[in-house]
C-alpha positions as CSV (number, residue, x, y, z in Angstrom):
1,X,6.1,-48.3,-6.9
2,X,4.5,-46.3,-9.5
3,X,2.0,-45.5,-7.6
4,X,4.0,-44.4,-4.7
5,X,6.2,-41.8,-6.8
6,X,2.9,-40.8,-8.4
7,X,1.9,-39.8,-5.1
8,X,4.8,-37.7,-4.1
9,X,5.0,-35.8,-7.8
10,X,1.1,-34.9,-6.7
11,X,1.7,-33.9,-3.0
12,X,4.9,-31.5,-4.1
13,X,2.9,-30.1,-7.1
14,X,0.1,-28.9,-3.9
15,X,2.5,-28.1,-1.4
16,X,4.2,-26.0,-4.0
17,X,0.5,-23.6,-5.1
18,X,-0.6,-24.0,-1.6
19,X,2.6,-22.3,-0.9
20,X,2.3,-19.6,-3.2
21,X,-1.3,-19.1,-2.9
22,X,-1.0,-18.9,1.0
23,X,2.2,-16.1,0.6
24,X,1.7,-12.9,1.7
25,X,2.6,-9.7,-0.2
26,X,4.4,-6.9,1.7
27,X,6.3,-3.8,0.2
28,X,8.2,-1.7,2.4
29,X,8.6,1.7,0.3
30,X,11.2,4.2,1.4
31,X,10.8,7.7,0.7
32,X,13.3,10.9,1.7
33,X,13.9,14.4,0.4
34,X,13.3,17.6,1.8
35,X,10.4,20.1,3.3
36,X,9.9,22.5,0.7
37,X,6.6,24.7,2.6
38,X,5.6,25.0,6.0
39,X,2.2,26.8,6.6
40,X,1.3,27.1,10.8
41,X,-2.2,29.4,10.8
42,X,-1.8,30.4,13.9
43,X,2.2,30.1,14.3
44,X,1.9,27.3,17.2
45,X,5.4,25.8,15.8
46,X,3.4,22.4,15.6
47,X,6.4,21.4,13.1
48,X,9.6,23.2,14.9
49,X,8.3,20.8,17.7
50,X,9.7,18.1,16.3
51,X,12.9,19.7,14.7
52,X,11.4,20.2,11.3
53,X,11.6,23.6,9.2
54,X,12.1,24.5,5.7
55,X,14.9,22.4,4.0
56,X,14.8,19.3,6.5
57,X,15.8,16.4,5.1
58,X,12.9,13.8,5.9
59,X,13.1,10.0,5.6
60,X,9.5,7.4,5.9
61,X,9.1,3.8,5.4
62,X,5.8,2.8,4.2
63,X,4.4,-0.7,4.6
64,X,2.1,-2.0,1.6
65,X,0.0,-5.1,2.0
66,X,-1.8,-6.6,-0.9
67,X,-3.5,-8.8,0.8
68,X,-5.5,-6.8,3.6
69,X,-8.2,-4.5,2.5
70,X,-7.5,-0.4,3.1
71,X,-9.0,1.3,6.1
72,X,-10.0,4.5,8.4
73,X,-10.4,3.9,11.9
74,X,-12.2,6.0,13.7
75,X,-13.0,7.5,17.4
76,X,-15.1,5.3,18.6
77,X,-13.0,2.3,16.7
78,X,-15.3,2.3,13.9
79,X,-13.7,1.1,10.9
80,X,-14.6,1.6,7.7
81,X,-12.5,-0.9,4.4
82,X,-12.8,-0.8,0.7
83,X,-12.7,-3.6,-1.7
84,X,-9.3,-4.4,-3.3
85,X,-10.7,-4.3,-7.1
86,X,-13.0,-1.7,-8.3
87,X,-13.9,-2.4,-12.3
88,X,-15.3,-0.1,-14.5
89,X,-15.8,0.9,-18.2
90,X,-12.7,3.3,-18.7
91,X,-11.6,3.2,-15.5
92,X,-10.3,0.8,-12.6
93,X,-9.4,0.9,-8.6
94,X,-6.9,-0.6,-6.4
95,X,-7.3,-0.6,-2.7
96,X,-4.3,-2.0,-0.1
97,X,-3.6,-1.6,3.1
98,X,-1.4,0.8,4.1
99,X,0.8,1.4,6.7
100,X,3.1,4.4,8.2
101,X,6.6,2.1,9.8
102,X,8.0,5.4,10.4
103,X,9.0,9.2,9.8
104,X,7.8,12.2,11.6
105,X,3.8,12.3,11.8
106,X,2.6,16.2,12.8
107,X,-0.4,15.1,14.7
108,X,-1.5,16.9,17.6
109,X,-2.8,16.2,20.8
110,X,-6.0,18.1,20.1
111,X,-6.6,15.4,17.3
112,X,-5.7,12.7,19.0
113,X,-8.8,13.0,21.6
114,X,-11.2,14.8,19.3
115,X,-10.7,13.6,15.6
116,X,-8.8,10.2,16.0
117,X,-9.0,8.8,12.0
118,X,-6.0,5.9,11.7
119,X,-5.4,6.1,7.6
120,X,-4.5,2.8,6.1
121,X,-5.0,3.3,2.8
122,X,-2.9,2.9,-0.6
123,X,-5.3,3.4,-3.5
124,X,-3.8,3.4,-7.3
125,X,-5.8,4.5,-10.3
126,X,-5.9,4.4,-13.9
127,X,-8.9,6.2,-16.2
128,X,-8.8,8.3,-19.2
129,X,-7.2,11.1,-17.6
130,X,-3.9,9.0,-16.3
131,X,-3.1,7.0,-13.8
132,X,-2.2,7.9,-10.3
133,X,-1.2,6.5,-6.7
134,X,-1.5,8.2,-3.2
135,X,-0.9,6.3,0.3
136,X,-2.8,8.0,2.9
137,X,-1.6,7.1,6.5
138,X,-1.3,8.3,9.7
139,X,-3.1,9.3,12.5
140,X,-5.2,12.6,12.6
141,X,-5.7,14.4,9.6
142,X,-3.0,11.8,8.3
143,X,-0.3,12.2,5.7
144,X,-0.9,11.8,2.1
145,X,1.9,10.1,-0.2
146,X,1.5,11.1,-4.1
147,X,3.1,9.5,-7.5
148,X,1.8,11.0,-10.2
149,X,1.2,9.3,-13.2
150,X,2.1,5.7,-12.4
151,X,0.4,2.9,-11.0
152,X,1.1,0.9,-7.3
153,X,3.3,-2.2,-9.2
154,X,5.2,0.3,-11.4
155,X,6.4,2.2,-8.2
156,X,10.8,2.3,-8.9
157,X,13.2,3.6,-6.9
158,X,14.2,7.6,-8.0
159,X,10.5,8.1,-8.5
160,X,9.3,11.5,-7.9
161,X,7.1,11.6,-4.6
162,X,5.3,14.5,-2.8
163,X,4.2,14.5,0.3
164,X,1.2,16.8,2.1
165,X,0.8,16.2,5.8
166,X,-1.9,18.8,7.7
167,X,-2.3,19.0,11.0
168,X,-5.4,20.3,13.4
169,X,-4.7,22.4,16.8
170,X,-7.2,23.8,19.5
171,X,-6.6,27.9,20.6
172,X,-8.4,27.2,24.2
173,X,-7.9,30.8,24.7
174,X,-10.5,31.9,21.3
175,X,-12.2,28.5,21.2
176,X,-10.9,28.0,17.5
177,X,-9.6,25.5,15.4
178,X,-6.3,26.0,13.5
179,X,-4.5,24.2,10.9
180,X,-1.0,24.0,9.1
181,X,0.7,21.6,6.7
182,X,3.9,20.5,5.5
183,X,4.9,20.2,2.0
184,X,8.0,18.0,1.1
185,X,9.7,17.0,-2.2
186,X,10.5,12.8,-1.7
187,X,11.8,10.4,-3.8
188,X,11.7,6.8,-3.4
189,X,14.9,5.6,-2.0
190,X,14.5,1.4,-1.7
191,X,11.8,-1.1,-1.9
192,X,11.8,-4.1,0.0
193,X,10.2,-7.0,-1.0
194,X,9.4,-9.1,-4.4
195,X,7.6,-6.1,-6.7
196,X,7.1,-9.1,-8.8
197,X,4.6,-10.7,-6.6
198,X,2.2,-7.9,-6.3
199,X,-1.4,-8.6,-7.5
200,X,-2.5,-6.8,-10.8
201,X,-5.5,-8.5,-11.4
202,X,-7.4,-5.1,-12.5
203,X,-4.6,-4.4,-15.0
204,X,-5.7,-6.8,-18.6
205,X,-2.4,-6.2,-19.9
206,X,-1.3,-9.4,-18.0
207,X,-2.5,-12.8,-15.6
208,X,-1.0,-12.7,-12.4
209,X,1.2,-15.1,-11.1
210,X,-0.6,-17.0,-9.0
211,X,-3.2,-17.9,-11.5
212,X,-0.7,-19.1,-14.4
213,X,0.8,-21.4,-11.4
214,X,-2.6,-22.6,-10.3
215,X,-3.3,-23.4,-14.3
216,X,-0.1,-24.5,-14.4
217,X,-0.2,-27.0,-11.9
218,X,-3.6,-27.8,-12.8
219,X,-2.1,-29.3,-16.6
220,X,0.6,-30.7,-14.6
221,X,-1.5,-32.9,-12.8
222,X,-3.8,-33.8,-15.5
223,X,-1.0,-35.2,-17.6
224,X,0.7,-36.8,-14.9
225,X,-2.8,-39.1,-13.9
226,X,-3.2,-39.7,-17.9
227,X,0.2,-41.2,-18.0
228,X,-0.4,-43.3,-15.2
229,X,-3.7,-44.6,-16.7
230,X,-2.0,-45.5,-19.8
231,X,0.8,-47.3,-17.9
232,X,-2.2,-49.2,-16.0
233,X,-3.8,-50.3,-19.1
């Protein structure tokens, strides 16, 4: 009988890490404000296409994996990823996957079949000089998210975010290339998902979850087969 219960106390102690171990982590950021530039080179109304001047109110949702590696894709479908921890002296690096869920995305048809580059990348920073996190996404030229002065995990809802999204068009009548951007003053509106959960293994300042459980549960187990050895004995 001992033995039995043993045997159950050890498979829920697995089921539970393997459990945690095996979860993935996925923020859904939310971020809405207003346009605050518009520059068009050329005045091809690239934004006014889709229904966006100075003053719009904007709304995205940005997906956040933690547990993909960031990316570029592109023409051709080459893909090029970073690793997700980059250590250094003074400095470290944080690379996620990143992902645009939605929101108006000013890429044009010119750089869709010439200059294709799918962003998927949230990288977060910390060095001497501050710390820092931009979400580049998008097709294109892709959109850039920035919060300044704060790191991926410390991301709260109010937060200060500015937004630069540039855009490429053709002029088949000159044969030149012309660009424009928005700029747009966000803030982050709601986070979905368990902020607690998100890896900070580059960060000393504290173990991440994960590895106190597995330690944890390691102990756990340890103690439990001593006790049944006595009781043996």
């Amino acid at each position: 009988m001992g033995v039995n219960r043993l045997g159950k106390i050890l498979c829920l102690i697995v089921g539970l890490l393997i459990s945690f171990g095996a979860s993935a982590t996925q923020i859904t950021y939310t971020f809405e404000g207003q346009i605050r530039e518009i520059y068009d080179e050329k005045d091809l109304g690239v934004a006014q296409s889709l229904g966006l001047n100075v003053g719009t109110t904007v709304n995205y949702q940005v997906l956040v994996d933690f547990d993909a590696r960031a990316s570029y894709t592109h023409i051709g479908g080459i893909t090029t990823s970073w690793n997700s921890n980059i250590l250094n002296e003074n400095s470290f690096y944080e690379n996620y996957y990143a992902d645009l869920l939605s929101g108006p995305e000013l890429t044009t048809d010119y750089e869709i079949e010439y200059k294709l580059e799918e962003k998927n990348h949230a990288f977060s920073y910390e060095d001497i000089y501050g710390s820092s996190t931009r979400l580049f996404v998008g097709s294109g030229l892709g959109m850039e998210f920035l919060l300044s002065d704060t790191l991926i995990q410390d991301i709260q809802i109010g937060q200060y975010v500015e937004l630069y999204d540039v855009w490429i068009d053709y002029d088949s009548a000159t044969g030149l290339e012309y660009y424009g951007y928005i700029y747009a003053d966000l803030q982050v509106t709601d986070i979905v998902g368990d902020v607690n959960n998100i890896p900070i293994a580059l960060n000393a300042r504290s173990i991440p979850l994960p590895s106190s459980l597995y330690l944890f549960g390691v102990g756990l187990i340890g103690l439990c087969w001593r006790g049944y050895q006595k009781k043996e004995i």
